[in-house]
N, C-alpha and C positions, 0 to 999 in steps of 0.2 A: 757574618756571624754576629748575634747577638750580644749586647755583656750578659745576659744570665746566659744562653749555649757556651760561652765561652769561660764564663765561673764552671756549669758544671764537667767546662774538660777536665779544666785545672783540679778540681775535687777530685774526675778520676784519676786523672795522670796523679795528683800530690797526697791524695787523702782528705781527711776532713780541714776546713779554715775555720783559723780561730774569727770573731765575731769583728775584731777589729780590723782585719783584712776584706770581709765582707763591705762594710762601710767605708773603705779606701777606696774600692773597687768603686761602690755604686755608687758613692758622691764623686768622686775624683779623677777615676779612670780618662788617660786622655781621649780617648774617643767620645765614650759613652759616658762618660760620668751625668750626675747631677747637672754638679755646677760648670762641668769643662763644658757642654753644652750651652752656657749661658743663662740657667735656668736659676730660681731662688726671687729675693726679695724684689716686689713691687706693686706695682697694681694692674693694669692690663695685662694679659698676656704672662703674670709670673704667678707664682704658688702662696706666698705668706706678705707679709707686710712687718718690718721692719720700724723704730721708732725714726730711724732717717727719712722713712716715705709717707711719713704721716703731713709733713708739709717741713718749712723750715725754724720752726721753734725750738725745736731737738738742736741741730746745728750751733745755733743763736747760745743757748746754754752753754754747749759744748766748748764754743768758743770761750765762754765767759772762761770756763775752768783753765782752759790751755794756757789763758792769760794767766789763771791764779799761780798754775804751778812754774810760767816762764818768773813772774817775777819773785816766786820762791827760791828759785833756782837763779836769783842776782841776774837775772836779763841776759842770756848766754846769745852770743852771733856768732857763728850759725846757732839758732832754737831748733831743733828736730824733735819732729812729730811723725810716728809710724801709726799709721792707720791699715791696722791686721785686720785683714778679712773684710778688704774696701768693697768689693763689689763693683757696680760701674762709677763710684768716686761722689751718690749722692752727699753723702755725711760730709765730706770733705768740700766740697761744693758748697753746701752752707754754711761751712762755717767761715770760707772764705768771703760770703757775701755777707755775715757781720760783723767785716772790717774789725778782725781784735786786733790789741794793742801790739801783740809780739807781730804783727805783720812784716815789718819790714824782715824781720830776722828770720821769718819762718823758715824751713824747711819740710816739707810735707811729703813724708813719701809713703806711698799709696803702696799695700803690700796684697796681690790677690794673685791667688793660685791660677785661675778661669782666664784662658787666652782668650775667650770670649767678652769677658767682664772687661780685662783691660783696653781689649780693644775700645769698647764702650767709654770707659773714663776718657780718652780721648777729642770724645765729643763736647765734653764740658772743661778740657782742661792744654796748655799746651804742657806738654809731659815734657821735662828739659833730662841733659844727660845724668846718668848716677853722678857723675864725675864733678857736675853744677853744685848738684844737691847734697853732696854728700862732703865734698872736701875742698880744698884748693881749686883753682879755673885753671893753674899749668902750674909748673914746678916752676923754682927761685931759679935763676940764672949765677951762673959763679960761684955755687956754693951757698950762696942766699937762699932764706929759708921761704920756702913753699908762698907763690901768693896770695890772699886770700880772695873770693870769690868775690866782686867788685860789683855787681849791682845787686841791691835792693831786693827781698824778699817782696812777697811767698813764691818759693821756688818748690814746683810739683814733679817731681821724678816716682818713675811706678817701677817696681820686680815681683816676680813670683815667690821670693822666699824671706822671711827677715834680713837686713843690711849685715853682711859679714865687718860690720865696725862697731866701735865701741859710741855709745851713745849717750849723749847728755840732751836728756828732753822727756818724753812723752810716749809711751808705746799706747794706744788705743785701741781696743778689742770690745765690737758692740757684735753679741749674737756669734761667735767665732767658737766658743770653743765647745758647745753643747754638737757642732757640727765636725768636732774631729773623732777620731777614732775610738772606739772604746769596746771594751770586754765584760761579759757578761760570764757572773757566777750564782751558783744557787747550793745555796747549804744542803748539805747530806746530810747523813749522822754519824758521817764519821771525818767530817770535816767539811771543803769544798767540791765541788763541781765545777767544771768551764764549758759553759754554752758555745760548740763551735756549729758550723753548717755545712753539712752532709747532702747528700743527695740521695732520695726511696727510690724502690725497684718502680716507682712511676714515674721519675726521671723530676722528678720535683725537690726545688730546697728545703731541705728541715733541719729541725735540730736537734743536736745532741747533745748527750751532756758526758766528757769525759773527766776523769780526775785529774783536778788543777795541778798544773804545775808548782811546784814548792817554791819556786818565785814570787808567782801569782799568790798563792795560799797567803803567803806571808805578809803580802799588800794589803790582800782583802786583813788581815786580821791587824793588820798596822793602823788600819783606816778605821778599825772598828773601837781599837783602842784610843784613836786621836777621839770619838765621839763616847767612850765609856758604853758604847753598846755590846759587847763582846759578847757574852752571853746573853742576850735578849735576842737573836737571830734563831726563828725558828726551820727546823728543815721545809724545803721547800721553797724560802722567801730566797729573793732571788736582787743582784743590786749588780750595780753599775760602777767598774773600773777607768778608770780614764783615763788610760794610757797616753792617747794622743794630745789632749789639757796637759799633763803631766809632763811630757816629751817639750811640748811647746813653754811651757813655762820655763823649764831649763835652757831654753832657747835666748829666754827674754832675757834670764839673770846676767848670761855668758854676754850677752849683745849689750846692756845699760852700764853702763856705767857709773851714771848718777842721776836721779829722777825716778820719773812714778810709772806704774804699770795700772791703765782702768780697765776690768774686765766687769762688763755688762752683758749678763745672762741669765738663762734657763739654772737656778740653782735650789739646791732646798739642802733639809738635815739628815743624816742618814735612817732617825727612828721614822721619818715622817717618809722616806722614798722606802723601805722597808713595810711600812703597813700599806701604802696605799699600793702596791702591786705593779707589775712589771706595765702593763696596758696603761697606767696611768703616767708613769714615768717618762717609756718608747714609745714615742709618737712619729708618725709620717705627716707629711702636709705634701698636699695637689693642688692647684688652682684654687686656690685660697680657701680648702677645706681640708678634714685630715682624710689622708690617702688608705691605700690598704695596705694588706699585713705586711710586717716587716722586710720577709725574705720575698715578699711579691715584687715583679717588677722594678728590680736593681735598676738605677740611672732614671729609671722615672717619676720618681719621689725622693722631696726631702725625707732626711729621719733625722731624729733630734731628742735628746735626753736632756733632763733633768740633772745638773752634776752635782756631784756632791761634795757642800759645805765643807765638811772633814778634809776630805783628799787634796782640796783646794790648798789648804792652811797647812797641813802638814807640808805637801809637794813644795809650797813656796819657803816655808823653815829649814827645807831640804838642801834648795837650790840657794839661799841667800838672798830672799826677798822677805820686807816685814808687812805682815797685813795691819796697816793701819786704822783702815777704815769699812765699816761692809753696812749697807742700808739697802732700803729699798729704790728703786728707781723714782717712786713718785717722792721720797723725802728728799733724795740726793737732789733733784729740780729743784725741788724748796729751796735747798741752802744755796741754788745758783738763783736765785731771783725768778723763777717761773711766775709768781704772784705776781711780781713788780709788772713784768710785762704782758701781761692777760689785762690787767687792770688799766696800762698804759692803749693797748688795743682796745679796750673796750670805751676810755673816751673819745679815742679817735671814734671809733665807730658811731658812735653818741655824734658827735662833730658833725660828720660828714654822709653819716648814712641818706640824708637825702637826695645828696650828690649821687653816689653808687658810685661811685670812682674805683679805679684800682688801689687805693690806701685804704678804702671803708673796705670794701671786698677783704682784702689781707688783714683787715685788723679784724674782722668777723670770722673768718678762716683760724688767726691767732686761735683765739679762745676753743674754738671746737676742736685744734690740735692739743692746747693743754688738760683738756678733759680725757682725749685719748693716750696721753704721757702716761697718765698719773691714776689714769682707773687700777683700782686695788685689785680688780678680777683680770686684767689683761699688760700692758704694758708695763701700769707701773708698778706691777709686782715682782717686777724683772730684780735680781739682786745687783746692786755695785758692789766690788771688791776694789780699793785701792790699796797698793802694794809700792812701796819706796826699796830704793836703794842709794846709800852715799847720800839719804837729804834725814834732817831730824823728824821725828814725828814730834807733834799729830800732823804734821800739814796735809791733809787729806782734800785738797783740794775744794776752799769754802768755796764761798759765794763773795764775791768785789763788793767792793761798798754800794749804797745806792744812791740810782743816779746817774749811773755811764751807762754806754751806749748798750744795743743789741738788738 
């Protein structure tokens, strides 16, 4: 049986589902999901591209930051780094191969839902025990306290859910939470609606619109308050909950302990996901084009929203995270030195271009990844949020001095 034959049992046997179970279903389901399938960010054979698959310049950056915030964070050993919503471990991959400074301390643990994906990081990494990575190598003897883990970072350990520990380091989230769960509402006039999915007397999924729960209601008009939009919602317009963003940040507050949280994504304002319409916002992607309608073909397409600015800042005020810092993607490169090293490739390249060597190649490769970073129509219009806990602001994670490696 299919996952849509088997969504529309569940519809009849349970009634209509709300939108965020729909999206559970068709990205996640172990069988048939999206991404339990292996499917999502690459380039042969996958649906979208990712700033990790553009080459490893993203990585190189990345790394710069992990530095900035380890030594903000006084050089902690073990340094733990969660990298949510790893995928097959590209990102994590480059950043290991420009050699940062917290290296010996790292700890790297790779968090993806997709038994498929994780299988996959395997190939590029040797994955050690949680027990490596996460704490002590065996308990104290006699009463002696716990020993510490004895050799040398970066130590890669991978799970399916965030680490049930308290953490001092780095939570990482690139493209993760535009693909978790969410609920859709559309003003009435006499309040909200909730977009769930139903099934027609043609045996097809559609939508419906039932009256929101007073839960729900109260979100949507929490979030309309955090944007001062409240009354400027005309009936009709219809916007995006994000439950499962919301759920997960709660996640992150409960898990950090002391350190920063970066979520890089699909994000905008509520006036601007409001005027420009529901099709503009819910998007699907297929082999690297966008797919068809939403409730088509569950498991076989990405879907992915647009989240909203608002819900973000409040949810994190909620759970006990400060937003420190929010830019764009092509400025936050800026302040890690994406200039320095485009300019740095491009003498090599200068240097060596008439050799053709493996160094002139990657340093010509450099430069046409930092064009696709930081283009203002595509990548680098992606938002950064950086979010602290237990550390002062602003440290929003600059850019290193110039001059070091990457």
């Amino acid at each position: 049986m299919s996952l849509r034959e088997r969504l529309i049992e569940r519809i009849h046997r349970q009634g209509p589902i709300t939108f965020d179970a729909f999206v559970e279903a068709a990205l996640y389901d172990d069988a048939d999901g999206f991404f339990a399938r292996g499917r999502g960010a690459g380039r042969a054979g996958r649906d979208f591209v990712t700033s990790p698959e553009i080459g490893t310049l993203f990585g190189a950056l990345v790394a710069r930051a992990l530095d900035d915030a380890w030594i903000t964070l006084r050089s902690p050993d073990p340094y733990l780094v969660v990298d949510a919503g790893a995928g097959n471990g590209r990102l994590a991959r480059d950043v290991l191969r420009a050699q940062p400074r917290c290296a010996r301390a790292l700890r790297l643990v790779l968090v993806e839902r997709s038994r498929a994906l994780r299988e996959e990081q395997r190939n590029g990494f040797d994955v050690e025990p949680l027990e490596d990575a996460l704490g002590p190598a065996r308990p104290g003897v006699g009463g002696e306290p716990p020993l510490p883990v004895a050799r040398a970072g970066p130590i890669v350990t991978a799970l399916d859910e965030l680490p049930a520990v308290a953490v001092e380091g780095v939570v990482f989230a690139n493209e993760l939470l535009d693909n978790l769960p969410v609920r859709l509402v559309e003003r009435a006039p006499g309040g909200w609606n909730e977009i769930r999915v139903a099934v027609d007397g043609a045996g097809a999924l559609v939508e419906l619109a039932v009256p929101a729960p007073a839960e729900l209601a109260a979100e949507v008009d929490d979030m309309l308050m955090e944007a001062a939009t409240g009354s400027k919602v005309e009936p009709g317009v219809r916007l995006p909950i994000p439950t499962g963003a919301g759920e997960w940040l709660a996640a992150c507050a409960r898990m950090l302990r002391r350190g920063y949280l970066v979520v890089i994504d699909y994000a905008d304002e509520l006036s601007s996901i409001a005027a420009r319409g529901q099709a503009a916002w819910l998007r699907t992607y297929r082999s690297h084009g966008r797919g068809a309608g939403v409730l088509e073909e569950p498991g076989e397409q990405d879907i992915t929203y647009d989240i909203p600015v608002e819900h973000l800042r409040m949810t994190a005020r909620r759970v006990g995270l400060h937003l420190v810092s929010q830019t764009t993607q092509a400025d936050w490169l800026e302040a890690l030195g994406i200039d320095e090293l485009v300019e740095r490739a491009r003498r090599t390249w200068t240097e060596r271009a008439h050799v053709a060597d493996l160094d002139a190649v990657a340093a010509r490769s450099r430069v046409g990844e930092a064009r696709a970073l930081t283009d203002p129509a595509g990548l680098g219009a992606h938002r950064v949020f950086v979010f602290t806990k237990g550390v002062r602001a602003p440290a929003s994670l600059p850019a290193l001095d110039p001059g070091r490696g990457g």
